[in-house]
Backbone as numpy.savetxt, mean C-alpha at the origin, in Angstrom:
# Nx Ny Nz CAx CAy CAz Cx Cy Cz
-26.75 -22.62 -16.13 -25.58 -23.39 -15.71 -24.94 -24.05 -16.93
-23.13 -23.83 -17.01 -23.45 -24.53 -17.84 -22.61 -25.94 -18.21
-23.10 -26.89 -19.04 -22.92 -27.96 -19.31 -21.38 -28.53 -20.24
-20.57 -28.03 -19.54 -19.33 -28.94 -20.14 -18.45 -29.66 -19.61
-17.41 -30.47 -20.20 -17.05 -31.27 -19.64 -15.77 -30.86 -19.14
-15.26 -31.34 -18.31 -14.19 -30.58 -17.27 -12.99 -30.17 -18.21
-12.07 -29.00 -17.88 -11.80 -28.05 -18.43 -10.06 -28.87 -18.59
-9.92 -29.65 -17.72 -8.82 -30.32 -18.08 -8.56 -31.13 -19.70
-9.78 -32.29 -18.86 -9.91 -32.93 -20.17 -9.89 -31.94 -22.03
-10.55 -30.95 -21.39 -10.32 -30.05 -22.69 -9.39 -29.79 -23.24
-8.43 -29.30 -22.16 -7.15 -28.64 -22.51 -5.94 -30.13 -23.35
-6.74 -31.20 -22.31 -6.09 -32.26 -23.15 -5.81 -32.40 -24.51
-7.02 -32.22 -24.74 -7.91 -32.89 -26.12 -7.10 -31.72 -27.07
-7.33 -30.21 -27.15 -6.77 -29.27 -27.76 -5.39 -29.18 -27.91
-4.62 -29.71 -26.78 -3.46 -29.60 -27.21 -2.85 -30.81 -27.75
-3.50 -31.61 -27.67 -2.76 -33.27 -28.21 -3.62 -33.01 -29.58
-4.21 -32.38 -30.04 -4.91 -32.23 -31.55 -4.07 -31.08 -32.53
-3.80 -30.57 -31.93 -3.09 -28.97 -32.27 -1.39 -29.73 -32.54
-1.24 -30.10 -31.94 0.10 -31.40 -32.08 0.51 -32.16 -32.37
-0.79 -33.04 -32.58 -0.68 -34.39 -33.50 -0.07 -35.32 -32.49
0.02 -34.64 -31.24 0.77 -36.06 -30.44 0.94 -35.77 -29.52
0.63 -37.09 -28.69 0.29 -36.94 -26.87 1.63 -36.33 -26.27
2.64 -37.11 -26.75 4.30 -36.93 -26.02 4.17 -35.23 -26.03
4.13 -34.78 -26.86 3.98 -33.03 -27.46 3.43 -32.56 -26.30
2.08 -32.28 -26.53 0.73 -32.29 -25.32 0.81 -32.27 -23.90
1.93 -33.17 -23.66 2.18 -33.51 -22.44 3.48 -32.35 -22.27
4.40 -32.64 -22.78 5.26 -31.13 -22.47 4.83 -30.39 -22.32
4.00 -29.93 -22.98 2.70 -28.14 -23.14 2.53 -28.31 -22.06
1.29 -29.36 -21.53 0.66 -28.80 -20.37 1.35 -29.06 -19.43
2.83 -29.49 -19.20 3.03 -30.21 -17.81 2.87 -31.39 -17.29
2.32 -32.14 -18.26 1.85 -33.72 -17.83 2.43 -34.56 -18.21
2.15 -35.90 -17.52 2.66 -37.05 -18.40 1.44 -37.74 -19.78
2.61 -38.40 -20.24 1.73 -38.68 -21.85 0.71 -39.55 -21.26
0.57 -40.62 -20.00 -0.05 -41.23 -19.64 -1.28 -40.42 -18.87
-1.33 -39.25 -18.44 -2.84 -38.24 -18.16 -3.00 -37.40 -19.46
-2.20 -37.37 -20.55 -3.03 -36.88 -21.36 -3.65 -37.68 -21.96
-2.96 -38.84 -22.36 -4.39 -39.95 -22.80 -5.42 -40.17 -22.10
-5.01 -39.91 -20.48 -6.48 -40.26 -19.52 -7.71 -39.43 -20.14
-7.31 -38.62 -19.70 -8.23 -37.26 -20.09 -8.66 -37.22 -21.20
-7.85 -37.15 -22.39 -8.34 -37.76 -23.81 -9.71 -38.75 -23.51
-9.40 -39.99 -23.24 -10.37 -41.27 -23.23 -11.41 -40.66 -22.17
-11.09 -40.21 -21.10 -12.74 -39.34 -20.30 -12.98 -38.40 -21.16
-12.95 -37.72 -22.37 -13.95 -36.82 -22.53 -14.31 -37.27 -23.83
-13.65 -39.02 -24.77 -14.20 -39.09 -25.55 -15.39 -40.47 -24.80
-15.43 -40.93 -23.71 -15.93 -41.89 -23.00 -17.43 -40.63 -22.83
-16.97 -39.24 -22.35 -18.37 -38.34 -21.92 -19.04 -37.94 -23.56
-18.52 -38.30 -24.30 -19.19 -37.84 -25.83 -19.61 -38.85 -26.69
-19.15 -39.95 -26.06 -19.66 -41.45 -26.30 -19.45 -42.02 -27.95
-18.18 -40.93 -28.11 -17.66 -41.15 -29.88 -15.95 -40.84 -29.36
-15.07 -41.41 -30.57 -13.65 -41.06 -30.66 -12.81 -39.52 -31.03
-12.27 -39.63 -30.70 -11.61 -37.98 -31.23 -10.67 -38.21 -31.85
-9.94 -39.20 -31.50 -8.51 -39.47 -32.23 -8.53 -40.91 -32.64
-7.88 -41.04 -34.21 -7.13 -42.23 -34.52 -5.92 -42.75 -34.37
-5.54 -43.31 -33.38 -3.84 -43.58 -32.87 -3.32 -44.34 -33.89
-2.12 -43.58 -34.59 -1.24 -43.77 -35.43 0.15 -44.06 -34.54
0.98 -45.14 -35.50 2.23 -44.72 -34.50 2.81 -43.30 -35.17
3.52 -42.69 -33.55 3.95 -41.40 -33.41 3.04 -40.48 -33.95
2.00 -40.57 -33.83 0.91 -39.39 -34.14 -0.49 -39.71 -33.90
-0.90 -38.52 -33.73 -2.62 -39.09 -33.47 -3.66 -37.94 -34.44
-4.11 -38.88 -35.56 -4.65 -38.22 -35.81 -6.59 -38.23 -35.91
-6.94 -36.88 -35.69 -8.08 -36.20 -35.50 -9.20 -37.57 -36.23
-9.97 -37.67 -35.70 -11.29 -37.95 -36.80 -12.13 -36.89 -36.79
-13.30 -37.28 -37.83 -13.85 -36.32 -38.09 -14.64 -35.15 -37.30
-15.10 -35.81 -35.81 -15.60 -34.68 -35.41 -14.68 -34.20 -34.62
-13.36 -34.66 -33.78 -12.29 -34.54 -33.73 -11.63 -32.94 -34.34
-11.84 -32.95 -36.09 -11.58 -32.11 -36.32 -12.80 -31.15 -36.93
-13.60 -31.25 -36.29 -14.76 -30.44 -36.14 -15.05 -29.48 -34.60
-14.50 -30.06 -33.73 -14.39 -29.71 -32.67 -13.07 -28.57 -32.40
-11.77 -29.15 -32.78 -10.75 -28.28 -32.87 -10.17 -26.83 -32.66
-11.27 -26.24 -34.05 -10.69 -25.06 -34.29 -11.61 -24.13 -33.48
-12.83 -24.78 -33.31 -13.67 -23.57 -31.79 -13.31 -24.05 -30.66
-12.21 -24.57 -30.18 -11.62 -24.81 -28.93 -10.40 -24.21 -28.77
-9.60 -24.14 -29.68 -8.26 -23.55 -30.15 -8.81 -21.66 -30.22
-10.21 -21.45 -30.95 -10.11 -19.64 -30.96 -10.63 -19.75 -29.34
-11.64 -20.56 -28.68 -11.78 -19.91 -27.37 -10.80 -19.84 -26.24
-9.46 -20.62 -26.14 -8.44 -20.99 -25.72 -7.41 -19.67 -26.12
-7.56 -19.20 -27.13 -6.74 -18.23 -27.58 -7.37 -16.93 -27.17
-8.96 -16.91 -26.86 -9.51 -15.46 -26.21 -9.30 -15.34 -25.14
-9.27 -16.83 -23.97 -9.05 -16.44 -22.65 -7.77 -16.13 -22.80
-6.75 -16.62 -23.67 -5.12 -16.41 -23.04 -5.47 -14.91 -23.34
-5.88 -14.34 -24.32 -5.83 -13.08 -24.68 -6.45 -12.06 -23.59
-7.23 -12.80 -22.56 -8.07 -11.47 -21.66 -7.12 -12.02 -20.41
-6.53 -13.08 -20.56 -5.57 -12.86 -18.82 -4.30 -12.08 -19.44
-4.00 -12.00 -20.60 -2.78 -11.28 -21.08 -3.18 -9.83 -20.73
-4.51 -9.40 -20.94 -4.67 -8.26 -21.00 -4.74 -7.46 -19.99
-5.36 -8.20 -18.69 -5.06 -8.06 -17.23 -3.66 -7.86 -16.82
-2.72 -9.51 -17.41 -1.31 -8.83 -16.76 -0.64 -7.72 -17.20
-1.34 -7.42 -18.51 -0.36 -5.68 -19.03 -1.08 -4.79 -18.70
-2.24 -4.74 -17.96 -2.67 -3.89 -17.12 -2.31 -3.61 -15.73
-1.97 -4.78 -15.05 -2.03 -4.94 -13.92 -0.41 -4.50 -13.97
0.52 -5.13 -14.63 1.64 -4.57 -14.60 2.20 -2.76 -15.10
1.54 -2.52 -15.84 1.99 -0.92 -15.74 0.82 -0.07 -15.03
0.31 -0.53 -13.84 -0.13 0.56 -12.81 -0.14 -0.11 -11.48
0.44 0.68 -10.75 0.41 0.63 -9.33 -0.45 1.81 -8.11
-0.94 0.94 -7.75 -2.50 1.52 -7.15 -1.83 1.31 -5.56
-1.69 2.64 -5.10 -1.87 3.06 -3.91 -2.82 3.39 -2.56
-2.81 2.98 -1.54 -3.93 3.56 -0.83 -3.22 3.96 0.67
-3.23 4.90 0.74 -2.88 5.55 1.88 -3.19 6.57 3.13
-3.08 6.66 4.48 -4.25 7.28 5.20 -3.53 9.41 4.65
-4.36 10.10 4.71 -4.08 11.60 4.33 -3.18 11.90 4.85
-2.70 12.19 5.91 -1.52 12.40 6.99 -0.38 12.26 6.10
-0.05 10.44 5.72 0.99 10.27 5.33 1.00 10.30 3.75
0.15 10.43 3.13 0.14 11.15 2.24 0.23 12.45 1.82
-0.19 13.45 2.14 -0.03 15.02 2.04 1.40 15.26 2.97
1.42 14.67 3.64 2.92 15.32 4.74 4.40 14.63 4.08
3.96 13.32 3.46 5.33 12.83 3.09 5.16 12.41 1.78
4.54 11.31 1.22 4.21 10.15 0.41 4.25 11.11 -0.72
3.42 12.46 -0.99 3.17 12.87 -1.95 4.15 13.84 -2.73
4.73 14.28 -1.50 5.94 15.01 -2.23 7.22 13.79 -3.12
6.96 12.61 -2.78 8.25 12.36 -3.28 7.73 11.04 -4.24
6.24 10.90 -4.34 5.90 9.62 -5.23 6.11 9.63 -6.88
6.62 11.58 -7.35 6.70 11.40 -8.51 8.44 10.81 -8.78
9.28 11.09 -7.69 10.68 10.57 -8.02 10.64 8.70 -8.60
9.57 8.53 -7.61 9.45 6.64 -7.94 9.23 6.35 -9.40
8.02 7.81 -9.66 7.15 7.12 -10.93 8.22 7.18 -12.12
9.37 8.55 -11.84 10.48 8.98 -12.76 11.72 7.81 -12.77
11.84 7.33 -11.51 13.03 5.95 -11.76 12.25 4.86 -12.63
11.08 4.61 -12.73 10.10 4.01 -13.35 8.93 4.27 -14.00
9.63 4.72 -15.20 8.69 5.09 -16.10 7.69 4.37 -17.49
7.78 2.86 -17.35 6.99 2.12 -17.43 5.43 1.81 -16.93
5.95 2.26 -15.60 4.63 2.31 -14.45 4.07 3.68 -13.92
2.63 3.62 -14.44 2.17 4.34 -14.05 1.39 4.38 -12.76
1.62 5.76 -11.88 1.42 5.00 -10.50 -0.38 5.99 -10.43
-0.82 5.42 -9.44 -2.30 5.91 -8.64 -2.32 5.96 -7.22
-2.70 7.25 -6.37 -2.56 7.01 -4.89 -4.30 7.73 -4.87
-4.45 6.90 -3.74 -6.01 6.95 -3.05 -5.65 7.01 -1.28
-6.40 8.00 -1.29 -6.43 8.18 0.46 -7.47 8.11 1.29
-7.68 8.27 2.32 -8.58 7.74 3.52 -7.84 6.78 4.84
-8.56 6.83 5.66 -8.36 6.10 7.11 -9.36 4.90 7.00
-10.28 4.87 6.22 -10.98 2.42 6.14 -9.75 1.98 5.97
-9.99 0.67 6.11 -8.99 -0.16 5.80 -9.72 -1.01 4.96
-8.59 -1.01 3.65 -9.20 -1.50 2.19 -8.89 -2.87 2.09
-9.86 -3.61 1.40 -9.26 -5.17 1.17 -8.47 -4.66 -0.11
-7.31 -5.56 0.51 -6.26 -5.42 -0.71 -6.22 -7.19 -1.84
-7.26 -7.70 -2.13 -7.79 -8.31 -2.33 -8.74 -8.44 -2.90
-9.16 -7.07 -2.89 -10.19 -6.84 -4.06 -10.09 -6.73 -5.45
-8.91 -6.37 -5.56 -8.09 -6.29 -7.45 -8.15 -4.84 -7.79
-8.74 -4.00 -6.28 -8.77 -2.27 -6.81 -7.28 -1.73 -6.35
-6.52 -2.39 -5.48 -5.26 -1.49 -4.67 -4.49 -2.81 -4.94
-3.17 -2.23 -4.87 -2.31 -3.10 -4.64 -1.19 -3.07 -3.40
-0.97 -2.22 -2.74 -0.66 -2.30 -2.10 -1.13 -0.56 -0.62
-0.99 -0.69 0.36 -1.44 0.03 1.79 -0.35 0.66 2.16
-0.46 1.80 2.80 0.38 2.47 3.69 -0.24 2.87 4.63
-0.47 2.10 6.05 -1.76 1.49 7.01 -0.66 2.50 8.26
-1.44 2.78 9.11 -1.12 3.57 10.66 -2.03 2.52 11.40
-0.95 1.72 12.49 -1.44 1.21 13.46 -0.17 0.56 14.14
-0.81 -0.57 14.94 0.46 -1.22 16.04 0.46 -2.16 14.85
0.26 -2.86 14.02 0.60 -3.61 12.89 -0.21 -5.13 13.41
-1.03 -5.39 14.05 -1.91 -6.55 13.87 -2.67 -7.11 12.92
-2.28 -6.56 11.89 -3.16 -7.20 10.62 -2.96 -8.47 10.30
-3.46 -9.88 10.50 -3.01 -11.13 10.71 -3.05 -11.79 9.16
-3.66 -11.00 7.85 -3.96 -11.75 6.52 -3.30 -11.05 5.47
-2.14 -10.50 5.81 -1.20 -9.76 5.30 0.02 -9.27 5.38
1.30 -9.45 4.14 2.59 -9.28 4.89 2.42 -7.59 5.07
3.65 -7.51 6.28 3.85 -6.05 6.19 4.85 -5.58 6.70
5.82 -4.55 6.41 6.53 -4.31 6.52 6.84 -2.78 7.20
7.75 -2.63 8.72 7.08 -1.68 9.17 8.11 -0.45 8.27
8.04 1.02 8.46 8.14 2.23 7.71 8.92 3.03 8.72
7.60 3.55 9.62 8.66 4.38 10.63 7.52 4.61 11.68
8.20 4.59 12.91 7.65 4.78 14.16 7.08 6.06 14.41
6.01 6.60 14.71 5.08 7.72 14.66 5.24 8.08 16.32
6.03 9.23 16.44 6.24 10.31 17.76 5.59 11.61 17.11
5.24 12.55 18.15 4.78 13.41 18.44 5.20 14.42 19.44
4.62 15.76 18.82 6.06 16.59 19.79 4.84 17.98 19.39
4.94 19.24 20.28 3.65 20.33 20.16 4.84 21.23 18.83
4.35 21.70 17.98 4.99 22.96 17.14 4.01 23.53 17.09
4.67 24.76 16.64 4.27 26.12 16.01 4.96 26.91 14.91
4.04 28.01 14.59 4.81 28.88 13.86 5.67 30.03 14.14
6.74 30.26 14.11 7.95 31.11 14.55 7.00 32.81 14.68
6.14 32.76 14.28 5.31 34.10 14.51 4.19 33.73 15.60
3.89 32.30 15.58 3.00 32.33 16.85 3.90 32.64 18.20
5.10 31.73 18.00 5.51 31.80 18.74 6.01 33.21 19.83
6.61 33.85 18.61 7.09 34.82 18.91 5.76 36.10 19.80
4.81 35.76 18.99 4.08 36.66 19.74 3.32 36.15 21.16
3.59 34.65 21.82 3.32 34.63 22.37 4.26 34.72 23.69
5.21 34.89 23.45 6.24 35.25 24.24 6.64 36.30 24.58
6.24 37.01 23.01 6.03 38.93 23.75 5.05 39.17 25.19
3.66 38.56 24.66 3.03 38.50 25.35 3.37 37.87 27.09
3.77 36.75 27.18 3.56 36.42 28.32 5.19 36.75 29.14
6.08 37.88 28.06 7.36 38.15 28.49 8.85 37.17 28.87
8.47 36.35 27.87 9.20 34.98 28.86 8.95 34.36 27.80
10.32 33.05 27.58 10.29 32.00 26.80 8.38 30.79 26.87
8.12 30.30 26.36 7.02 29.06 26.26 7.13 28.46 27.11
6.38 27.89 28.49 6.72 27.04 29.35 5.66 25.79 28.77
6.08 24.56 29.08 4.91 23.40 29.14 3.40 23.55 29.42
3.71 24.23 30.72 2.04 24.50 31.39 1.32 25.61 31.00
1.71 26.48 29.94 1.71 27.64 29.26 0.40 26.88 28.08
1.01 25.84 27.52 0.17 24.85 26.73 -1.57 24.94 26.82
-1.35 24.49 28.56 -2.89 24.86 29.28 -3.97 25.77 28.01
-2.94 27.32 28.30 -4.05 28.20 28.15 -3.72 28.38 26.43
-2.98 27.73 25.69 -3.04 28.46 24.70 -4.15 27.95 23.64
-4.27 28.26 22.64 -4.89 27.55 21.49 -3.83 26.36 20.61
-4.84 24.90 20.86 -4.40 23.59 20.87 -5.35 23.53 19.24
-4.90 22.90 18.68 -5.16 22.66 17.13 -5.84 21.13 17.48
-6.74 21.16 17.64 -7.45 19.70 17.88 -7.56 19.37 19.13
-7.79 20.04 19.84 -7.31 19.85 21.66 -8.06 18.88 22.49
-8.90 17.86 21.01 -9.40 16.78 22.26 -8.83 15.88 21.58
-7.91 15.54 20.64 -7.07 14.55 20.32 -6.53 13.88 21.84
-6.88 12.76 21.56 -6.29 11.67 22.54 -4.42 11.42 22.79
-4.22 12.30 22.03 -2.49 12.13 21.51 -2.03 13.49 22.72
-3.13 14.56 22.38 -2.59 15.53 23.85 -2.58 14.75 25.06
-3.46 14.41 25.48 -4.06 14.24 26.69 -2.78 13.36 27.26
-2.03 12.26 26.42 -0.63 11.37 26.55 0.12 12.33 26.45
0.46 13.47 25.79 1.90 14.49 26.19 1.31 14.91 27.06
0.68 15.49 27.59 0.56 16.08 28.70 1.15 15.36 29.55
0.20 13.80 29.83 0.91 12.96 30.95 1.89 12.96 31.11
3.06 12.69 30.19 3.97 12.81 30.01 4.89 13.66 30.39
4.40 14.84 30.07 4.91 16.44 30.52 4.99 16.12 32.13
4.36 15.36 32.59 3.59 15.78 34.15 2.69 16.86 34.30
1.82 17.13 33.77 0.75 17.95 33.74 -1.04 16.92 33.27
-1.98 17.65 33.70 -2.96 17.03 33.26 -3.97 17.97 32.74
-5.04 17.38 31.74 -5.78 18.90 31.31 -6.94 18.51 32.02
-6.76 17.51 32.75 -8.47 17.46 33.86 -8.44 18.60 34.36
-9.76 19.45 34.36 -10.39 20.65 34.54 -9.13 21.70 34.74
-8.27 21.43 33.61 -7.62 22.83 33.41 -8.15 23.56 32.45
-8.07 24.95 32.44 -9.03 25.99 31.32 -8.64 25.51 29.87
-9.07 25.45 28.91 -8.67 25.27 27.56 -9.56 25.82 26.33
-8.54 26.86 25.94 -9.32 27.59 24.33 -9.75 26.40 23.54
-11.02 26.63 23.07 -11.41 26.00 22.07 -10.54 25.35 20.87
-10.06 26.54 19.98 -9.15 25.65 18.83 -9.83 25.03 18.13
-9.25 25.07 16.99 -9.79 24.30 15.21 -9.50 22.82 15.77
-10.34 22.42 15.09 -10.73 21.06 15.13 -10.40 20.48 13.77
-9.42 19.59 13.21 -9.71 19.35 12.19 -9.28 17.78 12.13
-9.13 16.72 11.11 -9.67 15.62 10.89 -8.58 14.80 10.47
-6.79 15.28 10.30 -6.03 14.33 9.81 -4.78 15.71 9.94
-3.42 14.92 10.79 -2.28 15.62 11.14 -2.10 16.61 9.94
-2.18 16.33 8.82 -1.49 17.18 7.71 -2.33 18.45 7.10
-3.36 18.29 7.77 -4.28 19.92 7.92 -3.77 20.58 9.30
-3.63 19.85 10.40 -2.86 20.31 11.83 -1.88 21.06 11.12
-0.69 20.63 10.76 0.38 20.87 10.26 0.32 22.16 9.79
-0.36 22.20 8.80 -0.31 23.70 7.99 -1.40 24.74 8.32
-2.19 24.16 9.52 -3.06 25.30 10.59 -1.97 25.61 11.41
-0.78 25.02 11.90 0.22 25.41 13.02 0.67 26.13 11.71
1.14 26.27 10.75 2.57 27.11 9.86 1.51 28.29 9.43
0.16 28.33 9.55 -0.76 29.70 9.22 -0.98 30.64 10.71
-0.26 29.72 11.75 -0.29 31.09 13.03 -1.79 30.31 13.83
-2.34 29.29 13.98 -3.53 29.56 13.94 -3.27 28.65 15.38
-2.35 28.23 16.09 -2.40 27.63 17.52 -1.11 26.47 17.52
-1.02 25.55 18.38 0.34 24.93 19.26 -0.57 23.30 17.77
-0.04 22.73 17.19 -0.49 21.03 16.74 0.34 20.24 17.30
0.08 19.48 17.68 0.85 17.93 17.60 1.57 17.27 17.08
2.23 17.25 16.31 2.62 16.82 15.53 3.94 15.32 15.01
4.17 14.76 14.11 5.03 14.08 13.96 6.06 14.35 13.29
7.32 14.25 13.88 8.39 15.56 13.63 8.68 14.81 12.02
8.56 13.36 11.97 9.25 12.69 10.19 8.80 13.54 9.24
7.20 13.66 9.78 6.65 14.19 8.38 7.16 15.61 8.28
7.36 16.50 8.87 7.69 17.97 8.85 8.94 18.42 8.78
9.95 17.32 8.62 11.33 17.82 9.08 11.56 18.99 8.33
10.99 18.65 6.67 11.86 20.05 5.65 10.96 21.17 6.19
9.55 21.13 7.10 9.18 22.57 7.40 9.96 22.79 8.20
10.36 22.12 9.20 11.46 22.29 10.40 12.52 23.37 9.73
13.69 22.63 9.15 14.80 23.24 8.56 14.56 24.13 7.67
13.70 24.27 7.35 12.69 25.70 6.50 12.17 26.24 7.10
12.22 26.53 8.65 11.77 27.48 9.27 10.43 27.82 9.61
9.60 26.88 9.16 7.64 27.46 9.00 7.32 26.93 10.40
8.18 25.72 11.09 7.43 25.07 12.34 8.79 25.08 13.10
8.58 24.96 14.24 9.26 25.16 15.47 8.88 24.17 16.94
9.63 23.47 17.02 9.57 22.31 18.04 9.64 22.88 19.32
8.49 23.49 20.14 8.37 24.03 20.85 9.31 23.64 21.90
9.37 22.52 22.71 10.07 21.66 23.52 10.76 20.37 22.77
11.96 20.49 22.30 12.80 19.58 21.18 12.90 18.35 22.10
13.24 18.39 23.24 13.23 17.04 24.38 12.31 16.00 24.63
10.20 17.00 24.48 10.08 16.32 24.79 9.34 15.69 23.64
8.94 14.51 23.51 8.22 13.71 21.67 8.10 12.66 23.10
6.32 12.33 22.62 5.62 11.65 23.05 5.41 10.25 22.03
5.14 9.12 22.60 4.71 8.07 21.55 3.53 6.90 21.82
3.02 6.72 21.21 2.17 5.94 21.53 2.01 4.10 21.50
3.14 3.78 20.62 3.43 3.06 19.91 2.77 2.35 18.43
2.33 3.65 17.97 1.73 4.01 16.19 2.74 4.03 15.40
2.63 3.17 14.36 3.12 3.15 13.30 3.23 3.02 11.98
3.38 3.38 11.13 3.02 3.62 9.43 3.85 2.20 9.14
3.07 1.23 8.28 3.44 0.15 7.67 3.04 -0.01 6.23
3.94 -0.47 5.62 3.60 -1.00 4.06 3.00 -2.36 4.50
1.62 -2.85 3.69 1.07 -4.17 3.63 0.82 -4.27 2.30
0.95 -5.92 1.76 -0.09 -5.97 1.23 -0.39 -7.55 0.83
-1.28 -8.61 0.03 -1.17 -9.71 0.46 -0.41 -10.77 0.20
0.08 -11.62 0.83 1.12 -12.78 0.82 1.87 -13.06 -0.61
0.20 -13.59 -1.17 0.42 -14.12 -2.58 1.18 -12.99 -3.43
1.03 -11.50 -2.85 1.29 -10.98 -4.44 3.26 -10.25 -3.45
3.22 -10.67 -2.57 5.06 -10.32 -2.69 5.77 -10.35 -3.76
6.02 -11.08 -4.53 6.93 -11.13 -5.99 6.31 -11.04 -7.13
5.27 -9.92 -7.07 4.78 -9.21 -8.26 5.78 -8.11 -8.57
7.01 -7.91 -9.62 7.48 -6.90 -9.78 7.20 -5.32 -9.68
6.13 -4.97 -9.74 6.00 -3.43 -9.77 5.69 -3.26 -7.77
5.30 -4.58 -7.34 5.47 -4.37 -5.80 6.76 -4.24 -5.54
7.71 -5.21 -5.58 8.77 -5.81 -5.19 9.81 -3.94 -5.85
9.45 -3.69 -6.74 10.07 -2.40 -6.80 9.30 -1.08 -5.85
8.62 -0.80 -5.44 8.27 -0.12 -4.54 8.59 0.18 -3.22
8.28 -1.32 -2.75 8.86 -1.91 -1.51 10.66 -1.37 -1.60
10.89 -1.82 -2.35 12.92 -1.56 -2.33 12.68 -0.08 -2.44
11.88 0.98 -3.09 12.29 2.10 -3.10 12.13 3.16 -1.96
10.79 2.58 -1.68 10.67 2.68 -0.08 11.69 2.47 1.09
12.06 1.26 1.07 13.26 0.70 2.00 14.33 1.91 2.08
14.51 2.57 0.53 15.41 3.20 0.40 15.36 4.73 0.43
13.85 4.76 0.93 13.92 6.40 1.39 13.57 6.45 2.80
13.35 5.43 3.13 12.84 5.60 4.37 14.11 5.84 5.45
15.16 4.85 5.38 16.11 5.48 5.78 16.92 6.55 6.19
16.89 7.03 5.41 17.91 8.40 5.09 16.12 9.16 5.80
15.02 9.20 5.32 14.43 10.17 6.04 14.07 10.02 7.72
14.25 8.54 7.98 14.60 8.69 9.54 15.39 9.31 10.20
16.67 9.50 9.90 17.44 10.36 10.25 17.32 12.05 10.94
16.12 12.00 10.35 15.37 13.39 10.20 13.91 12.65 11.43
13.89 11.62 12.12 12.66 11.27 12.92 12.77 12.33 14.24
12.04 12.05 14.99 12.41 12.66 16.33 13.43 13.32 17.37
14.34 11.85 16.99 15.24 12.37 18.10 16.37 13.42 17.22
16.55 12.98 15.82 17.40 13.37 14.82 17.04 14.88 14.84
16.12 15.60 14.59 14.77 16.34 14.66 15.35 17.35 15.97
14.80 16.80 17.02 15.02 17.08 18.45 16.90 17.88 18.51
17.89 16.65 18.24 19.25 17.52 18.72 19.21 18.52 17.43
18.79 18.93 16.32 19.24 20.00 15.52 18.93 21.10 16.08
16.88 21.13 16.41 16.35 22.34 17.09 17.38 22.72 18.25
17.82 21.73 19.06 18.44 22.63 20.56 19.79 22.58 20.01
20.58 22.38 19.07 21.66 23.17 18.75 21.97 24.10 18.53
């Protein structure tokens, strides 16, 4: 443990020595000349000797005074030097954490345009579905999927998460050879479902007016995050779920096909930027956040319903 005397009084003592004078001292730190003398007199009262000889308009050092000095002044100058070194760390990288979905389907195609308007900052994205303390000093800021109850953090919502069945224009097609006739809803039943015990069917269905209680159902790939769905529906491989934001350019590129453009199911899920209170007006946030603001927009346009009237045009 260790034994010194409070860190104020220190800062006192160093800067009214380094200065030659309390009035000085007191500008530096913010104080009045009347607590830097306090502090002065408590830490020469805890050393049970003087530090300073009060001169008018100056104070100068005695001897151990200036024995003390200059190893208070280099250790004063190493901490400024290791929080300096943090903030020019902390300021040219921005540490991402985001769930896979919205990373592989959206986030990633367009995070190098950010890093190119800002090329000071170098950016880092990390993915997964935990939810990370952003508080730990490893992330700085979240791109979180939920109803947004996170109570120890600002956040700002992104875009509302609907769902709608696609395919690939070759599944499709061949399943329509097959059953001679356009795709019906209840057609769904029997086909191959890309995750088909997702809890997200079982709500379109309702929806549909249909139910899959003990209706027949193909097995189907099973896999672990929309943006593997996604590109198992554009390889032919069954009907996914999907969220039309993230897919629009497969949409208008032809790889996926909005089976039923009308109907988009929702749950009320949603992709939010968080992250904590204190660090809102950290610049490399505060630029993110705005660049975000500013794509998110224009790519709503392209959400569901936007989505929805192009296909049935």
């Amino acid at each position: 443990m260790r034994k010194l005397p409070p860190l104020t009084a220190i800062r006192a003592f160093e800067a009214a020595a380094r200065n030659e004078n309390f009035t000085a001292a007191a500008g530096e730190l913010g104080m009045t000349q009347a607590a830097v003398s306090y502090q002065v007199k408590a830490l020469e009262e805890r050393l049970g000797a003087a530090l300073f000889v009060r001169e008018k308009g100056r104070a100068r050092l005695t001897p151990l005074g200036g024995r003390l000095l200059p190893a208070l002044s280099q250790a004063f100058d190493a901490m400024e030097a290791a929080f300096e070194a943090h903030r020019a760390d902390d300021e040219s990288l921005l540490t991402i954490t985001t769930t896979s979905t919205f990373a592989n389907a959206w986030l990633a195609w367009r995070l190098g345009a950010f890093q190119m308007r800002h090329p000071d900052l170098a950016v880092r994205m990390t993915t997964g579905n935990e939810v990370v303390d952003l508080r730990s000093g490893d992330t700085d800021v979240a791109i979180r999927g939920g109803i947004g109850k996170w109570h120890d953090v600002e956040k700002h919502l992104l875009v509302h998460s609907t769902f709608t069945p696609m395919a690939s224009p070759r599944f499709i097609a061949e399943t329509e050879r097959r059953l001679g006739r356009g795709i019906e809803r209840s057609d769904l039943l029997d086909l191959n479902l890309i995750t088909p015990e997702d809890e997200w069917w079982t709500k379109w269905f309702d929806d549909a007016g249909l139910t899959l209680e003990g209706a027949p159902k193909r097995r189907g790939v099973r896999l672990d995050n929309q943006a593997n769905e996604g590109h198992a529906a554009m390889a032919g491989m069954g009907v996914a779920l999907l969220t039309p934001f993230f897919w629009a350019n497969d949409i208008d590129e032809g790889r996926l096909v909005l089976l039923f453009p009308e109907a988009v199911s929702s749950i009320g899920w949603s992709y939010w930027l968080v992250f904590p209170h204190e660090r809102r007006n950290v610049p490399k946030i505060k630029r993110f956040r705005e660049w975000l603001s500013a794509e998110i927009p224009d790519e709503a346009r392209s959400s569901a319903e936007a989505v929805a009237a192009r296909a049935s045009g």
